[in-house]
C-alpha positions as a LaTeX table, in Angstrom:
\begin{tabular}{lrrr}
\hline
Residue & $x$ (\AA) & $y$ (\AA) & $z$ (\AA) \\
\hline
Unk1 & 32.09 & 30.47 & $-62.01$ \\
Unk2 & 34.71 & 33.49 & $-62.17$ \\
Unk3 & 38.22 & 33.00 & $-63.08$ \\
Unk4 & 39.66 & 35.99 & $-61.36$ \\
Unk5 & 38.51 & 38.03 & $-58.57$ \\
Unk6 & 39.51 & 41.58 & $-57.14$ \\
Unk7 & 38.82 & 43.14 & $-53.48$ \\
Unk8 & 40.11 & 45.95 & $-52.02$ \\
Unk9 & 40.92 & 45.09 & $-48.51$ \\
Unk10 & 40.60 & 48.08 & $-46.18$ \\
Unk11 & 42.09 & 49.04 & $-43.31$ \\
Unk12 & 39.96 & 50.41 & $-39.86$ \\
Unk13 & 40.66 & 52.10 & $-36.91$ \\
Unk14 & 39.09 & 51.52 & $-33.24$ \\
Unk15 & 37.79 & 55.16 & $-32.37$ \\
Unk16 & 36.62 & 53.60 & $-29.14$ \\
Unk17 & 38.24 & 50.12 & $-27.42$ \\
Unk18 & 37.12 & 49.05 & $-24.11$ \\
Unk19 & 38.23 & 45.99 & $-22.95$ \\
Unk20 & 36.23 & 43.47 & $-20.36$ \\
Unk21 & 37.81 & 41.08 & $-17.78$ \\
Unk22 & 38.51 & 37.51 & $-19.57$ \\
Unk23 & 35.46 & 34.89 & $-19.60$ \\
Unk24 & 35.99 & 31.02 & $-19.17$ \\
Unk25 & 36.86 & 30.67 & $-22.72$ \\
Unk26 & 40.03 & 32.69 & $-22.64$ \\
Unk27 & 38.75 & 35.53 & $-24.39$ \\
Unk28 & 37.59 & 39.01 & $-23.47$ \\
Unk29 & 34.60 & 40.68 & $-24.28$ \\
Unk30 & 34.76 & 44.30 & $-25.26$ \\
Unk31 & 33.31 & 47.15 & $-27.08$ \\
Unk32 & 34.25 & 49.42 & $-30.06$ \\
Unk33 & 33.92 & 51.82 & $-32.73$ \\
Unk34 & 35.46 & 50.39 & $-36.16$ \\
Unk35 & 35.96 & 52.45 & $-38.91$ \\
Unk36 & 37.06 & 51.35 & $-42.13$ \\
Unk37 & 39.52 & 53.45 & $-44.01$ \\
Unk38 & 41.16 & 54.15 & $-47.47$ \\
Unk39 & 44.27 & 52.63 & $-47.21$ \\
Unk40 & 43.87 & 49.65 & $-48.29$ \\
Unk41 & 45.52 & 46.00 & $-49.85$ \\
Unk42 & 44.85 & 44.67 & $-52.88$ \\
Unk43 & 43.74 & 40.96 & $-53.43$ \\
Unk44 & 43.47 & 38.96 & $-55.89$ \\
Unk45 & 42.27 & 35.67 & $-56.59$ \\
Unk46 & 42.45 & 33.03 & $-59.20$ \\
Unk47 & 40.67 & 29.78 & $-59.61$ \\
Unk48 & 42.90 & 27.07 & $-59.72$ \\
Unk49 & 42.54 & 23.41 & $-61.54$ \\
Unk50 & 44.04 & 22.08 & $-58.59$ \\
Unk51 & 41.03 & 20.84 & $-55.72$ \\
Unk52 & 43.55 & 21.36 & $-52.92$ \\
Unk53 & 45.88 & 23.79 & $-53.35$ \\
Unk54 & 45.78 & 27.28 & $-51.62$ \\
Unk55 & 49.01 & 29.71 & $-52.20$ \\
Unk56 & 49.18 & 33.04 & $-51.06$ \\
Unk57 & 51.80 & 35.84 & $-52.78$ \\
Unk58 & 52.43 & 38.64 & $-50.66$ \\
Unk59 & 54.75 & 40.29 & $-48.47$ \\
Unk60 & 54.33 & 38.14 & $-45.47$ \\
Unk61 & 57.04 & 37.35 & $-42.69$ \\
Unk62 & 55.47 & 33.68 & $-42.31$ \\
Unk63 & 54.39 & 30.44 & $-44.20$ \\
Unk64 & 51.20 & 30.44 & $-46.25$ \\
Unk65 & 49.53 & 27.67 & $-44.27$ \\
Unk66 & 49.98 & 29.97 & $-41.36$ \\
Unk67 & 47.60 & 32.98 & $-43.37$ \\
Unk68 & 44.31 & 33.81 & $-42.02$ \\
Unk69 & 43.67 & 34.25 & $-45.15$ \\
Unk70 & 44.38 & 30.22 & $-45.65$ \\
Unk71 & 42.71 & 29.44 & $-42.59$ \\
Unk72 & 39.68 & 31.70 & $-44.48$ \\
Unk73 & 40.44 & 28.86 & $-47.46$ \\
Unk74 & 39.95 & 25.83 & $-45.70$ \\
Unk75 & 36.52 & 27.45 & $-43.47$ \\
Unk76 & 34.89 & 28.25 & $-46.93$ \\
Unk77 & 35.39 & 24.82 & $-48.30$ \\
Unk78 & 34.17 & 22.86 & $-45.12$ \\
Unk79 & 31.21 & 25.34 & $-44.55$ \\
Unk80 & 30.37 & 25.51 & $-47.87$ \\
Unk81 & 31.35 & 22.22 & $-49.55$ \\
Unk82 & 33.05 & 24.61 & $-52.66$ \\
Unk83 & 35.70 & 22.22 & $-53.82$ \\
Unk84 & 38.31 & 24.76 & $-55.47$ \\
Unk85 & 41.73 & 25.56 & $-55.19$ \\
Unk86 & 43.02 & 29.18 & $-55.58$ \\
Unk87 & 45.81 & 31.19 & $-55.67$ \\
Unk88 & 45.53 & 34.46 & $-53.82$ \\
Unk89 & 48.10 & 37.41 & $-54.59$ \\
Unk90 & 48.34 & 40.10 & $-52.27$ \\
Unk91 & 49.48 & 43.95 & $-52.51$ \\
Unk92 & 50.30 & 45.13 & $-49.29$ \\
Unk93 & 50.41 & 48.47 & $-48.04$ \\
Unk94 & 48.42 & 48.15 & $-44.73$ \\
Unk95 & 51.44 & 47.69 & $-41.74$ \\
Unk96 & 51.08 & 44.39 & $-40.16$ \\
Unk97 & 51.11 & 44.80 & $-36.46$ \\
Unk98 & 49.70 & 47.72 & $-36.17$ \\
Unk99 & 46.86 & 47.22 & $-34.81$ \\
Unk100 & 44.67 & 48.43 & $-37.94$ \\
Unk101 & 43.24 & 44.68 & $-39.07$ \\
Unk102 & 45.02 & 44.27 & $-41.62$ \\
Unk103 & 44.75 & 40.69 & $-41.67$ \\
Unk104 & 41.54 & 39.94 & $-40.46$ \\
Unk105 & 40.35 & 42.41 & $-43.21$ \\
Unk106 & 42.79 & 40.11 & $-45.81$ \\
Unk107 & 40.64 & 36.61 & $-44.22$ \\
Unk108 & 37.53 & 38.60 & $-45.11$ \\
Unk109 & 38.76 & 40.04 & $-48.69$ \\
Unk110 & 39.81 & 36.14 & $-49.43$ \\
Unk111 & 35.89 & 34.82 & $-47.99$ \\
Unk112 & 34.74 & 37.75 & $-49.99$ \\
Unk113 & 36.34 & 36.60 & $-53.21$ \\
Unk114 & 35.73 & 32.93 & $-52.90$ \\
Unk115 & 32.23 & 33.85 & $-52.97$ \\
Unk116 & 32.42 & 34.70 & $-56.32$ \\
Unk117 & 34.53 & 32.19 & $-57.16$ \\
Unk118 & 32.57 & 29.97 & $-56.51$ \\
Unk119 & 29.44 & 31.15 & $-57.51$ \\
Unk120 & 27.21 & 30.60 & $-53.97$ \\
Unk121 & 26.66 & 34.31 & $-54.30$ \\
Unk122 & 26.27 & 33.84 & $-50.09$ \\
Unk123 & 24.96 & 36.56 & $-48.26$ \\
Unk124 & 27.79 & 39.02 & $-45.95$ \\
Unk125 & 26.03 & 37.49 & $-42.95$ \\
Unk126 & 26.84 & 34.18 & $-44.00$ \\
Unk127 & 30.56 & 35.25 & $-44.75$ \\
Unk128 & 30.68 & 37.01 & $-41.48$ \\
Unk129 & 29.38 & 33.79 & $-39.43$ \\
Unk130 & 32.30 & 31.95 & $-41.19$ \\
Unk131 & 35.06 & 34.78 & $-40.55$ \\
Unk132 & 33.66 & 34.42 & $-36.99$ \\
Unk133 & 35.58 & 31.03 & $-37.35$ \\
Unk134 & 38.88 & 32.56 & $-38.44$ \\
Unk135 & 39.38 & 35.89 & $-36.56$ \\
Unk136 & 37.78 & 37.90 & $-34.24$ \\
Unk137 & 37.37 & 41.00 & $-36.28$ \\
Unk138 & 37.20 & 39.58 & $-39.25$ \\
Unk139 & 32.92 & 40.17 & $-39.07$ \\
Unk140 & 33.61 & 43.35 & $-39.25$ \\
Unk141 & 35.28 & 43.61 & $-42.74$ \\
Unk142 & 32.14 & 41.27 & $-43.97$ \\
Unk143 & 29.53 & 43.54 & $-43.13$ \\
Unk144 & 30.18 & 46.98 & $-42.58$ \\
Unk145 & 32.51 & 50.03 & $-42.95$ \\
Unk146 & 31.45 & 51.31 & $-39.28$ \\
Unk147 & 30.19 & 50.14 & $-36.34$ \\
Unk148 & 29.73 & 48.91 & $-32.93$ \\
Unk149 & 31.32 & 45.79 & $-32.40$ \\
Unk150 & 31.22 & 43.96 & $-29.36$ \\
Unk151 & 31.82 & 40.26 & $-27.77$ \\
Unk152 & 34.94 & 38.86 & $-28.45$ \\
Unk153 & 34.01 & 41.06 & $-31.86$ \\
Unk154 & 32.19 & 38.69 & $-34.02$ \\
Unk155 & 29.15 & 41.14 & $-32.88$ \\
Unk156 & 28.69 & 43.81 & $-35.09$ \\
Unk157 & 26.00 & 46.67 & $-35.34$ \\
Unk158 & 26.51 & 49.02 & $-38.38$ \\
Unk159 & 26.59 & 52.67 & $-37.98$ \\
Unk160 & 26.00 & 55.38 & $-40.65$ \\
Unk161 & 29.89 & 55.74 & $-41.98$ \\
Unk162 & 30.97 & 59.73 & $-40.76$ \\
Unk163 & 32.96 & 60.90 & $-43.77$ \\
Unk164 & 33.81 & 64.90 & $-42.39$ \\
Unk165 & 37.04 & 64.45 & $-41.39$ \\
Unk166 & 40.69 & 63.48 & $-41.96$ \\
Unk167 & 42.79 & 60.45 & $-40.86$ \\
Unk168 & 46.68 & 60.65 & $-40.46$ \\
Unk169 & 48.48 & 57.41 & $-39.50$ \\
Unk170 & 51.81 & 57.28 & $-37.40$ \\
Unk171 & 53.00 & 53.86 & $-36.65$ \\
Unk172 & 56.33 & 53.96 & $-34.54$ \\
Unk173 & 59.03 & 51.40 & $-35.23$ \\
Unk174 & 57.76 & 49.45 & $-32.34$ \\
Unk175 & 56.29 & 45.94 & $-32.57$ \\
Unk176 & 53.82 & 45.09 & $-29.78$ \\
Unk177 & 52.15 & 41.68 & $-29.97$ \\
Unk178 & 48.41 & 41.17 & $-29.38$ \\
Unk179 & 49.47 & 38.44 & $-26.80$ \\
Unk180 & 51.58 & 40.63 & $-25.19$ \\
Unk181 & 49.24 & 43.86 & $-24.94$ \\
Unk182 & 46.50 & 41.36 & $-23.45$ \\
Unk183 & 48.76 & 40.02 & $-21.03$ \\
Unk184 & 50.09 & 43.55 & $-20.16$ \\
Unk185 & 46.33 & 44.65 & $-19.61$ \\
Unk186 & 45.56 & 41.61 & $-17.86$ \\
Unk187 & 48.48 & 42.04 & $-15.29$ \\
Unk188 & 47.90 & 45.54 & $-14.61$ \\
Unk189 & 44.15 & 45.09 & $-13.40$ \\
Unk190 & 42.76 & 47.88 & $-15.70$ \\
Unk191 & 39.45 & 46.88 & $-17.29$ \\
Unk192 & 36.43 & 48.41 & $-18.64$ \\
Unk193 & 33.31 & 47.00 & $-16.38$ \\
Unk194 & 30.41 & 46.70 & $-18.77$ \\
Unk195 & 27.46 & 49.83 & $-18.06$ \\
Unk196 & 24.05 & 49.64 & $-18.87$ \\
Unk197 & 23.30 & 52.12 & $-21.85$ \\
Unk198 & 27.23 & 51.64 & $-22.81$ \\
Unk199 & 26.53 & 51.10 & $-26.53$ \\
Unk200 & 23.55 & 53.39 & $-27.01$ \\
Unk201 & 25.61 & 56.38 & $-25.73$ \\
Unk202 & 28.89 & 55.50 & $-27.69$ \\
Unk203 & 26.39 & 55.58 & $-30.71$ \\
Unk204 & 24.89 & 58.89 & $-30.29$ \\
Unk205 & 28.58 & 60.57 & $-29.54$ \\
Unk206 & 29.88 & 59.10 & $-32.73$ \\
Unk207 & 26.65 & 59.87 & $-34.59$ \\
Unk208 & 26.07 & 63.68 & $-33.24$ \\
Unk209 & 29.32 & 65.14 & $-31.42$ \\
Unk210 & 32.02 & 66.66 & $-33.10$ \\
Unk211 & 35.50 & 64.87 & $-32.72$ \\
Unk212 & 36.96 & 67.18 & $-30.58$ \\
Unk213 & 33.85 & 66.53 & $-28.18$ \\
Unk214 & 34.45 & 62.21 & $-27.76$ \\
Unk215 & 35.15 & 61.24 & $-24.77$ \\
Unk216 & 35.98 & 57.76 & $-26.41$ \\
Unk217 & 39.55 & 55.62 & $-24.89$ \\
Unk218 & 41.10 & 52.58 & $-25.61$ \\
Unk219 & 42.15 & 50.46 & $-22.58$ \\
Unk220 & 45.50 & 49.26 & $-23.96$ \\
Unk221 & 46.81 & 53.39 & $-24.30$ \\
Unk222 & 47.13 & 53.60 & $-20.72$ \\
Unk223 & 49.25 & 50.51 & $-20.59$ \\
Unk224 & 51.58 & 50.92 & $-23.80$ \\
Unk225 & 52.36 & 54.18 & $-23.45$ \\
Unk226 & 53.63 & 53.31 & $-19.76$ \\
Unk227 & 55.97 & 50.58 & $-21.44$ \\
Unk228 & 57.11 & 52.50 & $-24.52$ \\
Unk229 & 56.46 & 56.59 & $-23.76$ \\
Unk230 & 56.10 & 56.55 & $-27.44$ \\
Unk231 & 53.12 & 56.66 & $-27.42$ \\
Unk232 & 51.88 & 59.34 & $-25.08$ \\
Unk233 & 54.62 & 61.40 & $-27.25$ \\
Unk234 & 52.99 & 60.95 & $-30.49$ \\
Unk235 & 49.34 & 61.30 & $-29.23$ \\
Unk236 & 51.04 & 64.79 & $-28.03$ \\
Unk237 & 52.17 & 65.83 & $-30.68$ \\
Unk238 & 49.01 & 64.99 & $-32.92$ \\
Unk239 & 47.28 & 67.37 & $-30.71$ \\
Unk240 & 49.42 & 69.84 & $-30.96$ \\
Unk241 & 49.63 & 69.87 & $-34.21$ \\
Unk242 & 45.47 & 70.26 & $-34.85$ \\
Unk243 & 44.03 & 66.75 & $-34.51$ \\
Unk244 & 40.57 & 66.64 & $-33.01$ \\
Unk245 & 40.66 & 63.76 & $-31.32$ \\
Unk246 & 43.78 & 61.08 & $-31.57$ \\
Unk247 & 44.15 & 57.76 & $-30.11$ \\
Unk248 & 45.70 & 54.40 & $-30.28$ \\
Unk249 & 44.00 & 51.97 & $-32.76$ \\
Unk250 & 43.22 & 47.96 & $-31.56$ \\
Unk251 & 46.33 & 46.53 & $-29.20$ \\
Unk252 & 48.94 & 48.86 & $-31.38$ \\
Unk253 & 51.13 & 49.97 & $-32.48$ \\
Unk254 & 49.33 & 52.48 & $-34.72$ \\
Unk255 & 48.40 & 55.71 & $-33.79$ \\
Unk256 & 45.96 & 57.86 & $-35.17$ \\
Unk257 & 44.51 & 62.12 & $-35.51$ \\
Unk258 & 41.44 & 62.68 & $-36.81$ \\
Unk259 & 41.76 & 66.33 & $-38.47$ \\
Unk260 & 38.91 & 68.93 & $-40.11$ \\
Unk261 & 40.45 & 68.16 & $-43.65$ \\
Unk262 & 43.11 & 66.63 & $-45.78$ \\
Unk263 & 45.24 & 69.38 & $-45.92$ \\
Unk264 & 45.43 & 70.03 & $-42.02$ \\
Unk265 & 46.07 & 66.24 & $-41.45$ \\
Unk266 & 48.91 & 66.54 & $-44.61$ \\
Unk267 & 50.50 & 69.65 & $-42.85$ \\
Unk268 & 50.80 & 67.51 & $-39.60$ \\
Unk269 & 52.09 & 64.53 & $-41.40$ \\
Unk270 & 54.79 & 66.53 & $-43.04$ \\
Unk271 & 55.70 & 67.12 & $-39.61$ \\
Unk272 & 55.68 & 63.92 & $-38.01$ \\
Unk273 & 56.98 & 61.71 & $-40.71$ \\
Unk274 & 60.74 & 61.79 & $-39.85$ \\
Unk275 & 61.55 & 58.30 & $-38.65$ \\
Unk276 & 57.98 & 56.97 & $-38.45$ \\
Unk277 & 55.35 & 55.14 & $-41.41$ \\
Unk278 & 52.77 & 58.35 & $-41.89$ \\
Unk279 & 49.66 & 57.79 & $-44.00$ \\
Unk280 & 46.76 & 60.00 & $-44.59$ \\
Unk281 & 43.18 & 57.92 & $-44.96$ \\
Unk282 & 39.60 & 58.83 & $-44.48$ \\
Unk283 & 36.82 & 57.37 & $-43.37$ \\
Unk284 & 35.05 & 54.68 & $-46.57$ \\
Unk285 & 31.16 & 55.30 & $-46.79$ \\
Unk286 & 31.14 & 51.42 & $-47.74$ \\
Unk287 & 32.74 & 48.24 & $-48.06$ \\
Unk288 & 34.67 & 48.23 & $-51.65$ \\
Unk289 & 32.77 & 45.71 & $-54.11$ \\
Unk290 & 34.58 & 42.34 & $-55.14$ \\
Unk291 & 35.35 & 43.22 & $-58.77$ \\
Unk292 & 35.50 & 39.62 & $-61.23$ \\
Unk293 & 38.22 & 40.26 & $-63.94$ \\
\hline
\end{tabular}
C-alpha cells in the first residue's frame, strides 16, 4: 500500500447546460458539455495508523465532516471494505461557488487517491459508480476530461477533449447558491424539454463547429443575469473584447470566453480583472494521473 498520494484536481466548465423539469425524486435531469480545465487544486493524501480518522487541511469555510471529500471517505470504506484512515491536505485555487466543480472534482481527487492507498487498483467506472453516491458531478471528474453528461449527471459519455482554444475566467464577487439558482429556475417556469437527437447534435457542434458557430445555452443565464445584471455585463464585455463564444458555467457564479489563443484571452483579462477573480485555463486532453510519493 502507498503512504502518500498526489492528484491534481481540475476544474471544468459547462459549455452547454440545459436543465429538465424536476422528477419525483427531487432532482432534475439535464444535459451538458463538461470540460475539464487547467486550473486546478492540489491534493494530497496520507495513510494514517488511525482506522477511523479522516481530516481534511484546506481553505474551507466549513467543518471537515461536512467535505464531500469526507463524505467520498466514508463511501470508499463501506463500498469497498478498505479499513484506513487518512489525512487529506488540500491546495486550493479553484473558487468555491462558482459553479466550476470544484468540489465534486476534490470528492473525486480524494476516491481517486484512496485507490491507491489502498491498493484495490479499482477501475474509474467503479470510482465513478461510488462518486455517484457523493455528488452529482462528481462521475465526471472519475472518468473523463470532456463529455456529455446527462441525468441528474452521474451519466457520462466521453468526448474527444478540443484543445484549440483559450479559456479566461471572471467570477464576480457574487455568491449564488445551487439551492437558490434551482429554486430561481424552478419559479420562473423556464426549462429545457428533452428533444429527440438532443445529445447526438450537441456532439457533432462541439466535435466539428468552430466556437463562434455553438449555439450552446445554459438555462440558469437567463435567470441570474435578470437578478444580478452582472452577468449579462460581463458576458458583454467578453464579446467585445474577442471571445468566441462566452457563457455562464454550472448554477454560477463563474463566467467564462473561450478565445483563439492565450494571448487574446490574456489581453482581455488584463482588461477585465479590475475588481473581479480572472484566470486564464485551457481545455486538459486528460484526467491528471494520481502520482504516489
Amino acid at each position: 500500500m502507498a503512504a502518500v498520494v498526489r492528484v491534481l484536481s481540475p476544474a471544468k466548465i459547462n459549455l452547454h447546460l440545459e436543465v429538465y423539469p424536476r422528477r419525483e425524486d427531487g432532482f432534475h435531469d439535464l444535459l451538458s458539455v463538461f470540460q475539464s480545465i487547467s486550473l486546478v487544486d492540489e491534493v494530497e493524501a496520507r495513510s494514517l495508523k488511525s482506522k477511523d480518522v479522516c481530516s481534511i487541511e484546506g481553505d474551507f469555510d466549513f467543518p471537515p465532516e461536512r467535505n464531500i471529500m469526507h463524505r467520498a471517505w466514508e463511501l470508499f470504506r463501506r463500498e469497498t471494505g478498505f479499513a484506513g484512515g487518512v489525512a487529506f491536505s488540500v491546495k486550493k485555487r479553484v473558487p468555491e461557488g462558482a459553479g466550476l466543480g470544484g468540489g465534486s472534482s476534490n470528492a473525486a481527487a480524494a476516491l481517486r487517491a484512496l485507490n491507491r492507498l489502498s491498493g484495490l487498483e479499482l477501475p474509474p467506472e467503479d470510482l465513478a459508480r461510488i462518486g455517484a453516491m457523493a455528488g452529482s458531478d462528481v462521475p465526471f471528474f472519475c472518468l473523463e476530461s470532456a463529455a456529455l453528461v446527462s441525468g441528474r449527471g452521474d451519466r457520462v459519455s466521453g468526448l474527444p477533449p478540443r484543445t484549440d482554444y483559450a479559456v479566461l475566467l471572471v467570477v464576480p464577487r457574487i455568491h449564488i447558491s445551487t439551492r437558490s439558482a434551482y429554486e430561481w429556475l424552478d419559479a420562473a417556469g423556464s426549462l429545457s424539454r428533452p428533444e429527440t437527437d438532443r445529445e447526438s447534435a450537441l456532439r457533432r457542434s462541439f466535435l466539428r463547429d468552430s466556437p463562434s458557430d455553438w449555439r450552446f445555452f445554459n438555462s440558469f443565464y437567463p435567470v441570474l443575469s435578470e437578478r444580478a445584471p452582472v452577468f449579462a455585463e460581463i458576458r458583454k464585455e467578453l464579446v467585445g473584447l474577442g471571445a468566441a463564444y462566452a457563457g455562464l458555467s454550472g448554477s454560477g457564479s463563474g463566467m467564462f470566453g473561450v478565445f483563439p489563443d492565450r494571448r487574446d484571452a490574456e489581453r482581455a483579462g488584463k482588461v477585465m480583472e479590475e475588481g473581479r477573480a480572472v484566470k486564464i485555463a485551457f481545455p486538459l486532453e486528460g484526467m491528471p494521473e494520481a502520482i504516489v510519493q
